[in-house]
C-alpha positions as CSV (number, residue, x, y, z in Angstrom):
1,X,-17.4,-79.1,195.4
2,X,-19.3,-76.0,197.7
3,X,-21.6,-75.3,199.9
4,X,-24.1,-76.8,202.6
5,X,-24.0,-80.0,200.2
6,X,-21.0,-80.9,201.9
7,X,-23.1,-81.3,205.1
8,X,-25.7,-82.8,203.7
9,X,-23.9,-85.2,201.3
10,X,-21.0,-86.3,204.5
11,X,-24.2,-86.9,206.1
12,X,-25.7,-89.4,203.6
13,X,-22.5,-90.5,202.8
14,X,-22.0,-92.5,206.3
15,X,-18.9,-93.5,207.5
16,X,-17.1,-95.0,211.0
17,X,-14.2,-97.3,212.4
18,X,-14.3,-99.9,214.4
19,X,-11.1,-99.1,216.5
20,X,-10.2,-95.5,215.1
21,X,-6.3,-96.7,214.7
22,X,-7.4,-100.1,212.5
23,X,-9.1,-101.8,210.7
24,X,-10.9,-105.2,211.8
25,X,-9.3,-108.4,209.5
26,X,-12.7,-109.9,208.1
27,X,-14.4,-108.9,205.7
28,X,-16.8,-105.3,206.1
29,X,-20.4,-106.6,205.9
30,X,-22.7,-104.2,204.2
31,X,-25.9,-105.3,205.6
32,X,-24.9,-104.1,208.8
33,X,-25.9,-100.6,210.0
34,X,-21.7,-101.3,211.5
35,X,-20.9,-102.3,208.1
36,X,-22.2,-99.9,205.8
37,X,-20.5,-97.4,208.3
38,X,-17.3,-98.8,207.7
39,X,-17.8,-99.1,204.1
40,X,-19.0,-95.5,203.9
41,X,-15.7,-94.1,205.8
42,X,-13.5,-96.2,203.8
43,X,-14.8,-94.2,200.5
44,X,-14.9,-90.8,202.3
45,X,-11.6,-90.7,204.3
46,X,-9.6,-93.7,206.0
47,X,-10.5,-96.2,209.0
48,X,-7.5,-94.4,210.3
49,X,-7.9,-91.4,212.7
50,X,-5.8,-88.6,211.2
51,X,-4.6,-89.7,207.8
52,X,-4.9,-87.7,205.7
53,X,-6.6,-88.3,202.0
54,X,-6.3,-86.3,198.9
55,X,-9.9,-86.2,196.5
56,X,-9.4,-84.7,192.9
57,X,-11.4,-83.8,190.2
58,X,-11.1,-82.0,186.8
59,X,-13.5,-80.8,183.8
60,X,-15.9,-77.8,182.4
61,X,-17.9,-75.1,183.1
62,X,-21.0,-74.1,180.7
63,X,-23.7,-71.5,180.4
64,X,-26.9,-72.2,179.7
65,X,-29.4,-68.9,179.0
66,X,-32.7,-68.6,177.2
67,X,-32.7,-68.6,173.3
68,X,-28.9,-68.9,173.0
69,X,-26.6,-71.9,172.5
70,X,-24.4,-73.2,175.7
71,X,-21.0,-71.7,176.0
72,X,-17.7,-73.4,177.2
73,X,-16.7,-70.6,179.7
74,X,-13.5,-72.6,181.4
75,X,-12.3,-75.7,182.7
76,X,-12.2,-76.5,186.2
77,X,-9.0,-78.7,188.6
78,X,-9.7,-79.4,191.6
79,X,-8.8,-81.0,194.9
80,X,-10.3,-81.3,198.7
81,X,-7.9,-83.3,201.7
82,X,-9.6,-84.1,204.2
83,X,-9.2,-86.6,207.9
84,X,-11.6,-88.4,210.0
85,X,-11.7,-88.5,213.7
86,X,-13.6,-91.1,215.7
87,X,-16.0,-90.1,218.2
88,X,-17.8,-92.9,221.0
89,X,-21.8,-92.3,221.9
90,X,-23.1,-94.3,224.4
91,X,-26.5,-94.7,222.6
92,X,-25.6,-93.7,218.4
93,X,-22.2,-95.7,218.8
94,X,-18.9,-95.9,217.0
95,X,-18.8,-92.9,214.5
96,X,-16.9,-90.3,213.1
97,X,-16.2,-86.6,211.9
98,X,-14.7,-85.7,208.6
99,X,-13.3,-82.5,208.3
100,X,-11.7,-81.2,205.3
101,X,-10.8,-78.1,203.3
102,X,-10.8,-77.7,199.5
103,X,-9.3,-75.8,196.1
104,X,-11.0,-75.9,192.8
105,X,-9.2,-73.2,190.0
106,X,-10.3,-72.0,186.5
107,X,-8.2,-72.5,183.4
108,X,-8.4,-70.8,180.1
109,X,-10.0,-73.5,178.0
110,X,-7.6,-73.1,175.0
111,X,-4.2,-72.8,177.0
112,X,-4.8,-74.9,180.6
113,X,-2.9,-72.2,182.4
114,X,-4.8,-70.7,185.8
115,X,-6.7,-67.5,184.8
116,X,-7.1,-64.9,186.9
117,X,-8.8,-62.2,184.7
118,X,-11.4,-63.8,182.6
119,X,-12.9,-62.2,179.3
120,X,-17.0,-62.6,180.2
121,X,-18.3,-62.8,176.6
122,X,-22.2,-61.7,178.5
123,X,-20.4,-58.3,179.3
124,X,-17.1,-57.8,176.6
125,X,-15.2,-57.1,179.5
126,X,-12.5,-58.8,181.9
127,X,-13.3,-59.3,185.5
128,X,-10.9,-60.9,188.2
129,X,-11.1,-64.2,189.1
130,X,-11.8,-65.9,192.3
131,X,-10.8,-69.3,192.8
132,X,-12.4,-71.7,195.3
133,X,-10.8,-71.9,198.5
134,X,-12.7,-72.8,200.7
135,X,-11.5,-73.8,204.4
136,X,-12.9,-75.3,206.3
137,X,-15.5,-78.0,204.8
138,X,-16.8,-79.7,207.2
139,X,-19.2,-82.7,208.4
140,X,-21.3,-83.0,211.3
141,X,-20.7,-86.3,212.9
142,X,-22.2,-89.3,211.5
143,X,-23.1,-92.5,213.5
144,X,-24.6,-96.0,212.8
145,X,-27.7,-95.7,215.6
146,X,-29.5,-92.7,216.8
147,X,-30.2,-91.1,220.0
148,X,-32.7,-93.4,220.7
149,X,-30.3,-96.6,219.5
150,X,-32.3,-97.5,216.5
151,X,-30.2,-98.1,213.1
152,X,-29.6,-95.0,210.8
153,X,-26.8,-95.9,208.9
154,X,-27.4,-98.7,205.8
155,X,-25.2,-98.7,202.6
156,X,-26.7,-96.8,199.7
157,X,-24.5,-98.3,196.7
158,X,-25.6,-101.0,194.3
159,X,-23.4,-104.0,193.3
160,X,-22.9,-105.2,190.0
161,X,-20.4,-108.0,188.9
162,X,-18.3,-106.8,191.4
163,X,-18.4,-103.5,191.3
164,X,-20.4,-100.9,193.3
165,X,-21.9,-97.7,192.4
166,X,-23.8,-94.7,194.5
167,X,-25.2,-91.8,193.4
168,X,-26.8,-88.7,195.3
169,X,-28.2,-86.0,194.5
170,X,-28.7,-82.8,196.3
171,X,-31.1,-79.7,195.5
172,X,-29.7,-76.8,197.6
173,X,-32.3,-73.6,198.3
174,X,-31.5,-71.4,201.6
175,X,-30.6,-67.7,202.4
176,X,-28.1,-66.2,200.6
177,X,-25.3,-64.1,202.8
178,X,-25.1,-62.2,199.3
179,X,-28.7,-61.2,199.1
180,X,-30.5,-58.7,201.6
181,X,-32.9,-59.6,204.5
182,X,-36.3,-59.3,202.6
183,X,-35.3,-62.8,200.3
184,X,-38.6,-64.6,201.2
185,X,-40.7,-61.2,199.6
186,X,-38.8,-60.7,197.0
187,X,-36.2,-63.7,196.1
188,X,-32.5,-64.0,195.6
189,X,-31.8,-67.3,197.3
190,X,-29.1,-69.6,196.8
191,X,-30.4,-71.8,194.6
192,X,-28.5,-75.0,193.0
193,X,-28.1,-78.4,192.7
194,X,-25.2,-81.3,192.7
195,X,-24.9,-84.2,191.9
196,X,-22.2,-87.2,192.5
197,X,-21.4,-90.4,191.2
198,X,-18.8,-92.6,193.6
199,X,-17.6,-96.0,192.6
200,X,-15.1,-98.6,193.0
201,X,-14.3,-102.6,193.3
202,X,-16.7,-104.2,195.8
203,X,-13.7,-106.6,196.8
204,X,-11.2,-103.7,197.5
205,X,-14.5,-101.8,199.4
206,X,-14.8,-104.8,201.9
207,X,-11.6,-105.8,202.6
208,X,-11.1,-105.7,206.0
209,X,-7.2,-105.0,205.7
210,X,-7.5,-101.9,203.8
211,X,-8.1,-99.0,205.8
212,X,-8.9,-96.9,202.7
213,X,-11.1,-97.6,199.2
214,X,-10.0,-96.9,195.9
215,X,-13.1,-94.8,194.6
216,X,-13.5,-92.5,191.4
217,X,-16.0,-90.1,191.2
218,X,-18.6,-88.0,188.9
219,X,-20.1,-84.5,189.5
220,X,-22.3,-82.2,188.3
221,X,-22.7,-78.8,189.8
222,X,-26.0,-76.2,188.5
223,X,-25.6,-72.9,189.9
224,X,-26.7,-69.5,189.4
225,X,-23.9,-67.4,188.3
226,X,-20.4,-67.0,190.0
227,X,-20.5,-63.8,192.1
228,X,-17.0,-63.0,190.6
229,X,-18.5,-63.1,187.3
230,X,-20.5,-59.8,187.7
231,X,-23.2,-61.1,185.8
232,X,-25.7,-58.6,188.0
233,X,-28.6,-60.9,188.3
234,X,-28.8,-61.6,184.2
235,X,-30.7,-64.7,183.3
236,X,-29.1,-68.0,182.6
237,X,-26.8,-70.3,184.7
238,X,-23.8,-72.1,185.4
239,X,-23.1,-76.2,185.1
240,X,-20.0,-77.9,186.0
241,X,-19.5,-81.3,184.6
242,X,-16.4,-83.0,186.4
243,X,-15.0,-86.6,187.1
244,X,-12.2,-87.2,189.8
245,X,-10.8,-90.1,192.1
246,X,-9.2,-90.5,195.0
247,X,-5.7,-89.9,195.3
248,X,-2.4,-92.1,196.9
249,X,-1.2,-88.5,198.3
250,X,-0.4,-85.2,197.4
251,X,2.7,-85.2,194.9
252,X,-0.5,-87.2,192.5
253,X,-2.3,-83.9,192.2
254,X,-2.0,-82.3,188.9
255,X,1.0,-80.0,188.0
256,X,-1.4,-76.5,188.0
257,X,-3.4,-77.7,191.6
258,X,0.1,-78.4,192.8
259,X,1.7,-74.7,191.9
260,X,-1.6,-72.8,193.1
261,X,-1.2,-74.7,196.7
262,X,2.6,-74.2,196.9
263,X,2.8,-70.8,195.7
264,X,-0.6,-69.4,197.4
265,X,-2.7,-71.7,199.5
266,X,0.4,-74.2,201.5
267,X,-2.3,-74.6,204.3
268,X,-4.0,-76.7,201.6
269,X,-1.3,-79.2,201.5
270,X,-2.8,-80.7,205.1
271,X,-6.3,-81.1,206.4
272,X,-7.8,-78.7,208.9
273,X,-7.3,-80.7,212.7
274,X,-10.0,-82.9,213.7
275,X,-11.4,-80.9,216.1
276,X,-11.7,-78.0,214.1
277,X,-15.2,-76.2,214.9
278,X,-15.2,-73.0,212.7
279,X,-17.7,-72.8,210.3
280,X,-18.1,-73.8,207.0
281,X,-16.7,-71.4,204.2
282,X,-18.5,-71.7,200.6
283,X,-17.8,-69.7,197.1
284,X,-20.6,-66.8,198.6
285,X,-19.1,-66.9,201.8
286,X,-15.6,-66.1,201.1
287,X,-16.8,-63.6,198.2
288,X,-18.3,-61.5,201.1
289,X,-15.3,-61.5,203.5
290,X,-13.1,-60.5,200.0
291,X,-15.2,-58.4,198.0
292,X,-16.3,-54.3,199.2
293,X,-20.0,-54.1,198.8
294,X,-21.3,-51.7,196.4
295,X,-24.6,-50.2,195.8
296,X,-25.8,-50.4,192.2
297,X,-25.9,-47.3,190.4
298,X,-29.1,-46.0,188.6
299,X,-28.8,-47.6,185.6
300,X,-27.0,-50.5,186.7
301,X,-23.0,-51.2,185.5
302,X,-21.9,-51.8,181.5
């Protein structure tokens, strides 16, 4: 899961403790901008400062172009870990950060192994791989009142015979550090969409005693094409269709997530620390610090 989203969906997805070490014995009351903070961190991180929590997710990636049926182009693993920190405001209150960093790899559809060359049927070629790491992804901090002490925070999820259920969805259209200066005459902006399904146990979500909440989740990524794909601006798209849940801890992550971070990301065993303040790092981002620019030659590339 990429991007600026993650700003924008830690945002919506609210979240503090009441005592950043524990949490309170009575039941979390969700009418309550307090509450629905409490709730909303439980699902995100812990009610614990520091710990750390493990998020994966696994499925597929299609195209979708004009004229032509979709194509299954790989399947996706992926994991983020992540910690919150409380932070006090006099005025907004009890709230949090969340920082976190995050892996997702690609796996040859028929075998499940990690690929990194990749036959792209648009082009009858290979072309490397680059799989997400992205480090940090981080949230701004999120309180229940704002500057001028009015509520902010309320609970988005709806209950159902005692379950709850909250979905967001998040259009994404800004500059693009891949793209040249002129983007607003003549285009090239990131443009994408995701969208997330969280849910869980309303009776496990409001126990005070937990710090945590068991939570599984759905997402759906729409993207233009990976930059690694060298698809050189050719119509059509990407969509990711992915379900996931929250993990007890590392050793619960899947066998191929597990040999990528040991044998070339260990930093991705831990979250970043709480005060970390670098910025964000997305799939476009990190192609740019990896990748040599080129100009394109007349006539383009085959």
């Amino acid at each position: 899961m990429t991007q600026k989203i993650r700003g924008v969906v830690r945002g919506m997805i609210l979240g503090v403790c009441l005592t950043g070490s524990a949490v309170a014995a009575d039941n979390v009351d969700l009418t309550t901008p307090e509450g629905a903070i409490v709730a909303n961190r439980k699902i995100q991180c812990s009610t614990i400062d520091n710990r750390p929590v493990f998020y994966t997710w696994q499925g597929s990636a299609f195209s979708r172009r004009r004229g032509e049926a979709d194509q299954l182009l790989f399947k996706v693993s992926g994991m983020n870990v992540r910690q919150c920190v409380t932070i006090r405001d006099e005025k907004r209150g009890e709230g949090y950060r969340l920082v976190s960093r995050e892996i997702m790899i690609y796996l040859d559809p028929r075998t499940g192994k990690i690929m990194d060359r990749w036959r792209n049927p648009f082009l009858g070629r290979d072309v490397d791989v680059m799989h997400v790491a992205n480090d940090p992804v981080n949230q701004p901090p999120s309180f229940p009142y704002s500057a001028s002490a009015k509520p902010v925070a309320r609970w988005y999820g709806t209950e159902i015979t005692g379950s709850w259920f909250m979905n967001l969805t998040i259009p994404l259209f800004y500059h693009n550090v891949l793209q040249g200066e002129y983007q607003k005459y003549v285009g090239g902006a990131y443009h994408a969409a995701e969208m997330f399904n969280f849910m869980g146990e309303t009776a496990n979500l409001i126990d005070g005693r937990k710090d945590t909440a068991a939570v599984k989740v759905g997402w759906v990524r729409v993207s233009e094409w990976l930059p690694w794909m060298e698809m050189q601006g050719r119509e059509g798209l990407v969509y990711v269709h992915a379900a996931g849940k929250k993990l007890n801890g590392y050793e619960d992550l899947s066998p191929e997530l597990k040999e990528y971070i040991e044998t070339r990301a260990p930093a991705y065993k831990v979250p970043p620390p709480g005060d970390d303040t670098r910025p964000n790092a997305t799939t476009w981002t990190v192609f740019k610090e990896q990748t040599r620019p080129e100009k394109l030659p007349r006539g383009g590339y085959r």
